[in-house]
N, CA, C and O atoms as a GROMACS GRO file, in nm:
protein
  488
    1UNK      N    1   1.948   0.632  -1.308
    1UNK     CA    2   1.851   0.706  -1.228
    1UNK      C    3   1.713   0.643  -1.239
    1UNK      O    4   1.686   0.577  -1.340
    2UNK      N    5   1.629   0.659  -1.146
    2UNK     CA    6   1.497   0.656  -1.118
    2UNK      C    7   1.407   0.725  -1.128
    2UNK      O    8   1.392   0.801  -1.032
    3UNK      N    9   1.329   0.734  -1.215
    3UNK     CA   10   1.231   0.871  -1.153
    3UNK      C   11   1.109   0.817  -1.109
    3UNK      O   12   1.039   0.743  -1.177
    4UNK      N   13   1.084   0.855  -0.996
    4UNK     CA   14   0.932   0.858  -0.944
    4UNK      C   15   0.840   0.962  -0.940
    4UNK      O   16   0.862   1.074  -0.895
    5UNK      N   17   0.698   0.907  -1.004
    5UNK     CA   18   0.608   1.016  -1.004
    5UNK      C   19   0.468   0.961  -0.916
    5UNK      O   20   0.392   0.887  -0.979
    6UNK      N   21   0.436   0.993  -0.785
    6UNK     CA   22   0.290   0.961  -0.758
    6UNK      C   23   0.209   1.006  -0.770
    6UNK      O   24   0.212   1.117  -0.824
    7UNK      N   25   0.064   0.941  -0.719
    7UNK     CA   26  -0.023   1.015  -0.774
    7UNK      C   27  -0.178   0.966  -0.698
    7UNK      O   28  -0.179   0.863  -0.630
    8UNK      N   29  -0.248   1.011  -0.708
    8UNK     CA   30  -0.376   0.968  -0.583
    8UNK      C   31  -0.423   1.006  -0.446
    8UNK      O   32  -0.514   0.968  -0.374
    9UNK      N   33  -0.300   1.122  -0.433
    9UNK     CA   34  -0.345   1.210  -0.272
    9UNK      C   35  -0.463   1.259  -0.300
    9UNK      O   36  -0.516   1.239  -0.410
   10UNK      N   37  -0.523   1.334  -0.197
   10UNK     CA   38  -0.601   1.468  -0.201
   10UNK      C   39  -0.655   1.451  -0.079
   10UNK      O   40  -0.583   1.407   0.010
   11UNK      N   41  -0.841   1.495  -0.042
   11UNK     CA   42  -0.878   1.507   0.045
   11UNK      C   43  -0.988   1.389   0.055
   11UNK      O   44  -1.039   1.354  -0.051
   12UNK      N   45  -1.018   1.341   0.143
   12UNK     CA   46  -1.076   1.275   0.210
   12UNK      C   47  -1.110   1.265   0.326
   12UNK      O   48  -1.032   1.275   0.420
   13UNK      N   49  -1.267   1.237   0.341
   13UNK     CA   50  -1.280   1.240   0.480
   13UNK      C   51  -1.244   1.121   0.618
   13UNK      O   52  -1.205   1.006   0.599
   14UNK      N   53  -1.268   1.182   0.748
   14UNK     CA   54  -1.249   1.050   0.837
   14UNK      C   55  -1.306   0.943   0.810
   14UNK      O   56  -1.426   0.940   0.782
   15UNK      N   57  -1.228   0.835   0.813
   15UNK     CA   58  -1.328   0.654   0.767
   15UNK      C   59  -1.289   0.635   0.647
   15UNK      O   60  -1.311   0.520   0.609
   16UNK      N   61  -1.224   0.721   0.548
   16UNK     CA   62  -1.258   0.689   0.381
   16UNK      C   63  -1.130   0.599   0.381
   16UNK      O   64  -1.058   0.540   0.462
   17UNK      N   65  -1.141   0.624   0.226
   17UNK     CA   66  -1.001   0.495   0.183
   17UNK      C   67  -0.943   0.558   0.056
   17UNK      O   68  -1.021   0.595  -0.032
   18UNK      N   69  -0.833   0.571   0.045
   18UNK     CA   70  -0.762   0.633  -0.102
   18UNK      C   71  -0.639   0.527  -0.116
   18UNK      O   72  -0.581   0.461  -0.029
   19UNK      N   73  -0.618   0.535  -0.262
   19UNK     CA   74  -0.533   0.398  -0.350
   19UNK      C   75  -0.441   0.581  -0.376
   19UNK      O   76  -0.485   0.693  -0.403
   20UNK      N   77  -0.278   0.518  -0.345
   20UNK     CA   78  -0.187   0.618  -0.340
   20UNK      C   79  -0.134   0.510  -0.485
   20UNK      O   80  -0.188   0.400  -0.494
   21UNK      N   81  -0.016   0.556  -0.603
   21UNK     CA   82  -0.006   0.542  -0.691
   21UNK      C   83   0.142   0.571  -0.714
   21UNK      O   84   0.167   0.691  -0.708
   22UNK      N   85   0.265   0.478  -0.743
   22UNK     CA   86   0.363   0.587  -0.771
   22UNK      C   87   0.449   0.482  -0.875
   22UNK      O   88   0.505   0.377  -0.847
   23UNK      N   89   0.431   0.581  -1.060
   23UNK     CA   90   0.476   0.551  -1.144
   23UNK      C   91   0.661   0.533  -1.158
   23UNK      O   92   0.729   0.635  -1.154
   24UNK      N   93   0.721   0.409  -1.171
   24UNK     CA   94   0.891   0.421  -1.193
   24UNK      C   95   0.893   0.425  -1.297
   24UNK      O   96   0.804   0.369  -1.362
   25UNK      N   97   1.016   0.508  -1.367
   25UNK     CA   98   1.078   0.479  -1.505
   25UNK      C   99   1.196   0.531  -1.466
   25UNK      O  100   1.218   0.595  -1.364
   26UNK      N  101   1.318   0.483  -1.606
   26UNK     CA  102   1.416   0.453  -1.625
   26UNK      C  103   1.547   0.405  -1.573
   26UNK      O  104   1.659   0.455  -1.584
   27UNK      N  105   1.509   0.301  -1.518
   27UNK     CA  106   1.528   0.182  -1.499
   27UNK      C  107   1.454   0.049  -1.461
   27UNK      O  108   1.339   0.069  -1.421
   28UNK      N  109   1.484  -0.049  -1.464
   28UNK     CA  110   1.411  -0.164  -1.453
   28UNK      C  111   1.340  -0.200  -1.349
   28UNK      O  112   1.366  -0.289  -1.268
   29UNK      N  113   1.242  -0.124  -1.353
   29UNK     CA  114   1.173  -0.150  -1.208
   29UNK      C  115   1.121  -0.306  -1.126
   29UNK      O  116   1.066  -0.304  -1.015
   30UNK      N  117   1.140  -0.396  -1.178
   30UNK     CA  118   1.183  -0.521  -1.099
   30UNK      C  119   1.308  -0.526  -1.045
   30UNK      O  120   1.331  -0.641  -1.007
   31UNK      N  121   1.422  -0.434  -1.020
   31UNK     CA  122   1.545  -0.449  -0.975
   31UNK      C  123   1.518  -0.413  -0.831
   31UNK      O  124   1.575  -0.455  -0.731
   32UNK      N  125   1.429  -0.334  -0.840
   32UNK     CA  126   1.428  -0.275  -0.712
   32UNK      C  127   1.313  -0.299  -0.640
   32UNK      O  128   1.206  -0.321  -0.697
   33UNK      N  129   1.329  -0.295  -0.492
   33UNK     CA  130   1.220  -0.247  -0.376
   33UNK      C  131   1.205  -0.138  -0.377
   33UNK      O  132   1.287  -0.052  -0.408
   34UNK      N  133   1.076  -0.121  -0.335
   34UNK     CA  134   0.984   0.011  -0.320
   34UNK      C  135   0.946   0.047  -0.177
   34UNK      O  136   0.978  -0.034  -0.090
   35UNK      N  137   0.904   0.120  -0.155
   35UNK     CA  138   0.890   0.169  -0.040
   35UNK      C  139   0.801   0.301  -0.004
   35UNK      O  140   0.796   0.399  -0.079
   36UNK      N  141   0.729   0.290   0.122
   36UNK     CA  142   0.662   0.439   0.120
   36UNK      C  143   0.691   0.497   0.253
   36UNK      O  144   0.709   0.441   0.361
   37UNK      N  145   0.691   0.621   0.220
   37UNK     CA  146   0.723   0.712   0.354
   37UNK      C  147   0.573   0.777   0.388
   37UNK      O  148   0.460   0.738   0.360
   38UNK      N  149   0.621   0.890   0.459
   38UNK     CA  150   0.508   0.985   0.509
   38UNK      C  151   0.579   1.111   0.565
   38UNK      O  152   0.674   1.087   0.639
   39UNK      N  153   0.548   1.240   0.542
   39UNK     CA  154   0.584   1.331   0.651
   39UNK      C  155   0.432   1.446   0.696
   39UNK      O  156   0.358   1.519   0.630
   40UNK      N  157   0.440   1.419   0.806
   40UNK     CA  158   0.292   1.499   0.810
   40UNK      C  159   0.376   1.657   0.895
   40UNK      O  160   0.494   1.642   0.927
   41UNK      N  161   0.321   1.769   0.920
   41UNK     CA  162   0.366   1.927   0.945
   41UNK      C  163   0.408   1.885   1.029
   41UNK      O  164   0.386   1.780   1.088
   42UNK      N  165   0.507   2.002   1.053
   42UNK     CA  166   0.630   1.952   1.166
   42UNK      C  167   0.692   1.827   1.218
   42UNK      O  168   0.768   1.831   1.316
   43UNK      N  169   0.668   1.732   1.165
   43UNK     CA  170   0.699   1.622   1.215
   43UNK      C  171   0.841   1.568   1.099
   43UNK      O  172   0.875   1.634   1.001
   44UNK      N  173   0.888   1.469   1.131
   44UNK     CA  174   1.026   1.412   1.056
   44UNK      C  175   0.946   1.281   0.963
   44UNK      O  176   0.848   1.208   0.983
   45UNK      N  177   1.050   1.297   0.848
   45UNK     CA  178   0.965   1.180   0.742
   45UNK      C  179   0.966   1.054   0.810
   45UNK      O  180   1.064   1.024   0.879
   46UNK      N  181   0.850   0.966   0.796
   46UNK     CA  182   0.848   0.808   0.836
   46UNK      C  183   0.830   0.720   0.721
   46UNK      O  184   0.759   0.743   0.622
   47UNK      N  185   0.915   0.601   0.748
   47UNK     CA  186   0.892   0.475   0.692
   47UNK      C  187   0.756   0.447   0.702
   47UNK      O  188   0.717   0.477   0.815
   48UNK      N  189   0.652   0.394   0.618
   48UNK     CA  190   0.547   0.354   0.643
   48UNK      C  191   0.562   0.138   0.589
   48UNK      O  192   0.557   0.030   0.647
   49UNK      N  193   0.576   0.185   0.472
   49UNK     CA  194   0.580  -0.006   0.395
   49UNK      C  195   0.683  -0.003   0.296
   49UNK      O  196   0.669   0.100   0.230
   50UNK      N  197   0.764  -0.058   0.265
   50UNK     CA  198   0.811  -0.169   0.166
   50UNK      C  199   0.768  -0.259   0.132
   50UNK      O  200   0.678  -0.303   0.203
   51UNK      N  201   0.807  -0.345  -0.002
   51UNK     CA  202   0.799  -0.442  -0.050
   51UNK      C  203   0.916  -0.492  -0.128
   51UNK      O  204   0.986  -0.401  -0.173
   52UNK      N  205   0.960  -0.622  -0.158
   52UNK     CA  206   1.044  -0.657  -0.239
   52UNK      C  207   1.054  -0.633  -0.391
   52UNK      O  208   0.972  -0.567  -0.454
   53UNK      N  209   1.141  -0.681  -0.433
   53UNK     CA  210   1.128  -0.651  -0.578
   53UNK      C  211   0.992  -0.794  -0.661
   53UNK      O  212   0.914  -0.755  -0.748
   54UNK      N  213   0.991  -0.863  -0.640
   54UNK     CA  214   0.892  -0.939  -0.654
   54UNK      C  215   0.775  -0.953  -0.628
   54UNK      O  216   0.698  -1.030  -0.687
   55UNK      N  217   0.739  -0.854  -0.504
   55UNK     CA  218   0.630  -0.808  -0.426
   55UNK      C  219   0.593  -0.936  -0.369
   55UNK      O  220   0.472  -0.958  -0.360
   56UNK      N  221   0.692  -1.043  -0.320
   56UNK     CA  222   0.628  -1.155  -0.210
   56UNK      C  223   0.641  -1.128  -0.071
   56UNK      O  224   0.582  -1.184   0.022
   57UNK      N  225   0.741  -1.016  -0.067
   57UNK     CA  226   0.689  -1.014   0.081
   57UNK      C  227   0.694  -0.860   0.122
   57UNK      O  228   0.754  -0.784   0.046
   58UNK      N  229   0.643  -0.819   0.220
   58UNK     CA  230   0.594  -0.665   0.240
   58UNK      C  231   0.585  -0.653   0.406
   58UNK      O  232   0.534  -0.729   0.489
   59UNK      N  233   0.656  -0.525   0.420
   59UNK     CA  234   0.686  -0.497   0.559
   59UNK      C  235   0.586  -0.351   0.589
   59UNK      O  236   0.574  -0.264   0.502
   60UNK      N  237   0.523  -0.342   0.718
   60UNK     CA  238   0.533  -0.238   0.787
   60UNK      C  239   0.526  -0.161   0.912
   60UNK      O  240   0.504  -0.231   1.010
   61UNK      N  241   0.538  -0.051   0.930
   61UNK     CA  242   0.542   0.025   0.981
   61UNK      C  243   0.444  -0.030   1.097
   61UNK      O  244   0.349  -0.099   1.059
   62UNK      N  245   0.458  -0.005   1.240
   62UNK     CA  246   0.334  -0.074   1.315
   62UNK      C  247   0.210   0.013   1.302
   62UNK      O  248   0.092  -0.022   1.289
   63UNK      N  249   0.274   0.153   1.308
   63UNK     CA  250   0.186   0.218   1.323
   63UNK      C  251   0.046   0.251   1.192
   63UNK      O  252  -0.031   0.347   1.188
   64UNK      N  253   0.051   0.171   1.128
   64UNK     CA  254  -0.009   0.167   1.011
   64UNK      C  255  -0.072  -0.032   0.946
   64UNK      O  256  -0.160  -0.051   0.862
   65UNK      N  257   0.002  -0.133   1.011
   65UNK     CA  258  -0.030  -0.260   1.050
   65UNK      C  259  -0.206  -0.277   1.043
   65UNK      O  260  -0.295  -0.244   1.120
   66UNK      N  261  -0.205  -0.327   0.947
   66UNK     CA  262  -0.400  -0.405   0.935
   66UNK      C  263  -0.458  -0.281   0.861
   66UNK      O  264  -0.559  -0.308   0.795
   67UNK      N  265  -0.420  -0.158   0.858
   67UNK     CA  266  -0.471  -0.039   0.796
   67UNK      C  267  -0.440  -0.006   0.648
   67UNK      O  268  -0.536   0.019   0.574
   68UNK      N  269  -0.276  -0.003   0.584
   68UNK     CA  270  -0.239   0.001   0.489
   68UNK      C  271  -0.204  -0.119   0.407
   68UNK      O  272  -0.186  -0.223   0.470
   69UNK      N  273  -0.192  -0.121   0.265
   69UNK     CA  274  -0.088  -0.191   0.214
   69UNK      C  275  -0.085  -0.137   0.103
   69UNK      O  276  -0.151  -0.055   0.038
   70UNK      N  277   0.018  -0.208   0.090
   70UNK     CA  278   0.125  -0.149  -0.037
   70UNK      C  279   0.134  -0.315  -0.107
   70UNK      O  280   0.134  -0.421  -0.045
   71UNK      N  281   0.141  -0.287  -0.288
   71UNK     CA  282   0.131  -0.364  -0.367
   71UNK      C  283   0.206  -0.316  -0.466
   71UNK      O  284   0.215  -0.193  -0.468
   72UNK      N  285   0.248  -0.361  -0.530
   72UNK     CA  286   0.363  -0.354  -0.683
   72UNK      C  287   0.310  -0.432  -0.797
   72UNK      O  288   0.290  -0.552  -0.779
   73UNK      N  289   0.279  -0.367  -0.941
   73UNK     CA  290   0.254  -0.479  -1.071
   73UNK      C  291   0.386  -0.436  -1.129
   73UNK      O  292   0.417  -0.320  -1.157
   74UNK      N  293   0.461  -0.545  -1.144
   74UNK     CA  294   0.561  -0.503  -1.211
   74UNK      C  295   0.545  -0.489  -1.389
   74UNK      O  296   0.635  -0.428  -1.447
   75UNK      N  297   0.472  -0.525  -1.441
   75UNK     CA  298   0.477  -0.520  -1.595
   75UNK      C  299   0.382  -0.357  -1.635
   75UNK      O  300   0.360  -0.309  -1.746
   76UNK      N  301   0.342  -0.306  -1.501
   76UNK     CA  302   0.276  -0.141  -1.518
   76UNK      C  303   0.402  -0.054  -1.457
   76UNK      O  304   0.393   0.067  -1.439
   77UNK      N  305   0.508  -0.124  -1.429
   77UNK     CA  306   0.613  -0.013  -1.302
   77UNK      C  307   0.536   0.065  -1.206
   77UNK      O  308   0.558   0.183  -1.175
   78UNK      N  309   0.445  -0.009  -1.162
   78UNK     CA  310   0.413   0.117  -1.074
   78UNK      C  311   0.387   0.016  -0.891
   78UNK      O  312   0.374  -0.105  -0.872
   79UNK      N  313   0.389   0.122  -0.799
   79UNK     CA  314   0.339   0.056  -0.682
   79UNK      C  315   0.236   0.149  -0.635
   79UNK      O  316   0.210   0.265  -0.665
   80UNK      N  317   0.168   0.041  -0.528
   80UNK     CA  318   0.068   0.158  -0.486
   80UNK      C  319   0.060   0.130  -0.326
   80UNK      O  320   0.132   0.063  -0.251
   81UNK      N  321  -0.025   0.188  -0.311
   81UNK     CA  322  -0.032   0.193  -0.105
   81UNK      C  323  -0.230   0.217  -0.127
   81UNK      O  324  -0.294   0.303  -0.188
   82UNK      N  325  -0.271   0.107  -0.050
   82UNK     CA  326  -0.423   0.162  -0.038
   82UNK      C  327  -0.429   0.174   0.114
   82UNK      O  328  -0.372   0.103   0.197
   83UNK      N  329  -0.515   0.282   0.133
   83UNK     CA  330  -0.491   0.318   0.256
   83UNK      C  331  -0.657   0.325   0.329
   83UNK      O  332  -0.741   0.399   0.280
   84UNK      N  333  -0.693   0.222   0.471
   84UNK     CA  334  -0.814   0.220   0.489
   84UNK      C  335  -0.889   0.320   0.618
   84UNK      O  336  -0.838   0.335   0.729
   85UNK      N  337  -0.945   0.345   0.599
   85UNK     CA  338  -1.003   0.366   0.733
   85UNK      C  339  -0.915   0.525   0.808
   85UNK      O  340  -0.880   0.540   0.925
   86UNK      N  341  -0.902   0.608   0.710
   86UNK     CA  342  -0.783   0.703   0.749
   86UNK      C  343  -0.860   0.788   0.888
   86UNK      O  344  -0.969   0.769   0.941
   87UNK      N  345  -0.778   0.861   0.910
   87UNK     CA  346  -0.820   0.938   1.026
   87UNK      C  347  -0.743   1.070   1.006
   87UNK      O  348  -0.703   1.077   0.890
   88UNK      N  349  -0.709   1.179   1.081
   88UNK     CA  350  -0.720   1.314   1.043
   88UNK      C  351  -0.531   1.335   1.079
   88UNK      O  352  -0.451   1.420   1.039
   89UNK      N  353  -0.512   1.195   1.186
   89UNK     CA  354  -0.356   1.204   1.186
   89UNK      C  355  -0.289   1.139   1.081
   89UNK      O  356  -0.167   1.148   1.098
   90UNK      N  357  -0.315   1.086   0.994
   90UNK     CA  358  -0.289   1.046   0.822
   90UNK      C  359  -0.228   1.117   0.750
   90UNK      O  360  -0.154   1.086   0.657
   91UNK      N  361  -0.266   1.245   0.800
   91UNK     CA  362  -0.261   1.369   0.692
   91UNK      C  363  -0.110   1.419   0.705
   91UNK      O  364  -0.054   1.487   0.790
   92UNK      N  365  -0.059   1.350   0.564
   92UNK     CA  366   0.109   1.394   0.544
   92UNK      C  367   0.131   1.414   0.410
   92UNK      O  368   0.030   1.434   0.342
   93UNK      N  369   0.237   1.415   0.357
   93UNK     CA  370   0.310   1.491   0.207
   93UNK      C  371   0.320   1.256   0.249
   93UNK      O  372   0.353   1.190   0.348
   94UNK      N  373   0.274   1.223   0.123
   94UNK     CA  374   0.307   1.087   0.095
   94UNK      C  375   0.406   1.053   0.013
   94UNK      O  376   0.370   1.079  -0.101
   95UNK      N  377   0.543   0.996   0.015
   95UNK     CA  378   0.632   0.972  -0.074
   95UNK      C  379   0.671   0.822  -0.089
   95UNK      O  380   0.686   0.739   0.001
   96UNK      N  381   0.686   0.803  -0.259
   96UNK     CA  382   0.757   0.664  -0.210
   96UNK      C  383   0.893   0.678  -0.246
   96UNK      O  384   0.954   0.786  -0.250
   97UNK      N  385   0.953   0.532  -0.281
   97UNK     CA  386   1.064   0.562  -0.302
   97UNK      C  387   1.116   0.420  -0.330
   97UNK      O  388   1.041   0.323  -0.319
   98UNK      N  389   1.266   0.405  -0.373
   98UNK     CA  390   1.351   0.292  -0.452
   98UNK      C  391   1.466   0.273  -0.395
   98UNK      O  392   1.529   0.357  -0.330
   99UNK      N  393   1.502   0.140  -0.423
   99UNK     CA  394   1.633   0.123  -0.374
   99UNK      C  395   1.662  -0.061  -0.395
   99UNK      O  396   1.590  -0.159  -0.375
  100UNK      N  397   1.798  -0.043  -0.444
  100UNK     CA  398   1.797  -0.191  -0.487
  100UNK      C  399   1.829  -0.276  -0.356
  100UNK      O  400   1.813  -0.398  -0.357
  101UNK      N  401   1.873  -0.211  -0.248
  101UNK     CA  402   1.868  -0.269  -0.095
  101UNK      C  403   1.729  -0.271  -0.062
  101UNK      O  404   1.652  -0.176  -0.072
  102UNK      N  405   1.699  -0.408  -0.015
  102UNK     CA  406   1.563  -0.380   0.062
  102UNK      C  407   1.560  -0.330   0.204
  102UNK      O  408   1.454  -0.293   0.254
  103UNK      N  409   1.700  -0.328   0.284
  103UNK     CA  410   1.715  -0.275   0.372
  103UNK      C  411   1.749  -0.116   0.382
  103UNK      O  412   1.760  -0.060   0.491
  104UNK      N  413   1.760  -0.065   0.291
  104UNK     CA  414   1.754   0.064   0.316
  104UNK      C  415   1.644   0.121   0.270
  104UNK      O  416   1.636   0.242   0.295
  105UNK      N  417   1.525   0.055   0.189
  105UNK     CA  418   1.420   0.113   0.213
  105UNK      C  419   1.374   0.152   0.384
  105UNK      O  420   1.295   0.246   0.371
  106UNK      N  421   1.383   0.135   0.467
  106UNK     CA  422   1.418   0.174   0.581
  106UNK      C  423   1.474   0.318   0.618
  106UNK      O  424   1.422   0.424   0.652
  107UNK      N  425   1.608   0.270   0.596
  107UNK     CA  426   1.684   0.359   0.630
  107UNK      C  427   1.727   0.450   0.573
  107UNK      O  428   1.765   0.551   0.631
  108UNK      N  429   1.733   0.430   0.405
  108UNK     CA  430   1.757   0.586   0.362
  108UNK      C  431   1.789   0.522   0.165
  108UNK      O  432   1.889   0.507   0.095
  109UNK      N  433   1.645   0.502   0.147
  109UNK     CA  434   1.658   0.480  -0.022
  109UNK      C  435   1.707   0.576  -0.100
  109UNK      O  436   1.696   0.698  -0.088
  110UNK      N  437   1.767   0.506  -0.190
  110UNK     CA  438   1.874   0.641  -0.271
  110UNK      C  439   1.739   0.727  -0.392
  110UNK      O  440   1.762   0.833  -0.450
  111UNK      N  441   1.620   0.657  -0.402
  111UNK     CA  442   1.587   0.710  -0.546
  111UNK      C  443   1.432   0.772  -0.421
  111UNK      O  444   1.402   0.705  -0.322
  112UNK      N  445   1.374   0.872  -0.449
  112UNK     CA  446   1.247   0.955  -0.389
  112UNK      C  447   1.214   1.031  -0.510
  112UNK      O  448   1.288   1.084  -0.593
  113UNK      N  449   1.027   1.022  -0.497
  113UNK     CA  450   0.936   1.077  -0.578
  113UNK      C  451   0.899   1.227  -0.543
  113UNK      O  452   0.969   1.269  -0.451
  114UNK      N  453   0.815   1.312  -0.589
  114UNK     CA  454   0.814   1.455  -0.562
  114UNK      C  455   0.694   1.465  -0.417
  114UNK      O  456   0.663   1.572  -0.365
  115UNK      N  457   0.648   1.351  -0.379
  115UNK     CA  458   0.503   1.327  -0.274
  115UNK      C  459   0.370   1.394  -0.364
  115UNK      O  460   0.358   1.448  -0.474
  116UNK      N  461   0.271   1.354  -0.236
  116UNK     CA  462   0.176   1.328  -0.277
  116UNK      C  463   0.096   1.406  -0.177
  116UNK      O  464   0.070   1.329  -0.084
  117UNK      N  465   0.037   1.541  -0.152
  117UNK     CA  466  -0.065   1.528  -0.035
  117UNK      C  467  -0.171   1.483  -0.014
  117UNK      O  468  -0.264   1.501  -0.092
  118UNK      N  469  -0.184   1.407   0.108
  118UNK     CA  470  -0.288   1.327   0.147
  118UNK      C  471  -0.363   1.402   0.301
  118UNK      O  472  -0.329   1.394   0.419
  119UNK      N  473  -0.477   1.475   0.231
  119UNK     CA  474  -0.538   1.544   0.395
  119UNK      C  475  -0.665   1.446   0.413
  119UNK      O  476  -0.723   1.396   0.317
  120UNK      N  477  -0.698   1.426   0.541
  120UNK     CA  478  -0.826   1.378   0.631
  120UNK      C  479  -0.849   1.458   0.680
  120UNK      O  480  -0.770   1.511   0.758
  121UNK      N  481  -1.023   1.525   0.647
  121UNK     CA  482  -1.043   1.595   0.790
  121UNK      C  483  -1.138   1.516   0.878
  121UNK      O  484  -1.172   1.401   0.849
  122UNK      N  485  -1.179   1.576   0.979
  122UNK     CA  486  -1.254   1.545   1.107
  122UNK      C  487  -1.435   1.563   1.014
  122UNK      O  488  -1.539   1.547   1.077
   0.00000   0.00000   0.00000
């Protein structure tokens, strides 16, 4: 098992920037890719970024492209997502998540953290 814990939501205003945070343990967190979602009210969870287990290469989401990224230190287990320039549609339950497929970070990683809320207002 995996456990993920993040950490770094809260509130912020339009324009700001928040560093999202999400601690792995028990297991070897270089085995795996990471990954971050999003679900904002009523809406269905989204893929936002991945990264490999090495953190050389990193995918995302378009809708988030030049705005976010996501980074991994592997000798802290942790990854993070800094997020720039937010705006008030930002505002979701932030989760990341694991998986020794880098392709199902995508589609449906087996290991998820408890989220994170992240509000923007106007």
């Amino acid at each position: 098992q995996v456990q993920l814990v993040e950490s770094g939501g809260g509130l912020v205003q339009a324009g700001g920037s928040l560093r999202l945070s999400c601690a792995a343990s028990g297991r070897t967190f270089s085995n795996y890719g990471m990954g971050w979602f999003r679900q904002a009210p009523g809406k269905e969870r989204e893929f936002i970024a991945r990264i490999t287990r090495s953190g050389g290469v990193a995918d995302y989401a378009d809708s988030v492209k030049g705005r976010f990224s996501i980074s991994r230190d592997n000798a802290k287990n942790t990854v993070y997502l800094e997020m720039n320039s937010l705006k008030p549609e930002h505002t979701a339950v932030y989760y990341c998540a694991a998986d020794s497929s880098y392709n199902r970070l995508v589609t449906g990683p087996a290991y998820w953290g408890q989220g994170t809320q992240v509000t923007v207002s106007s």
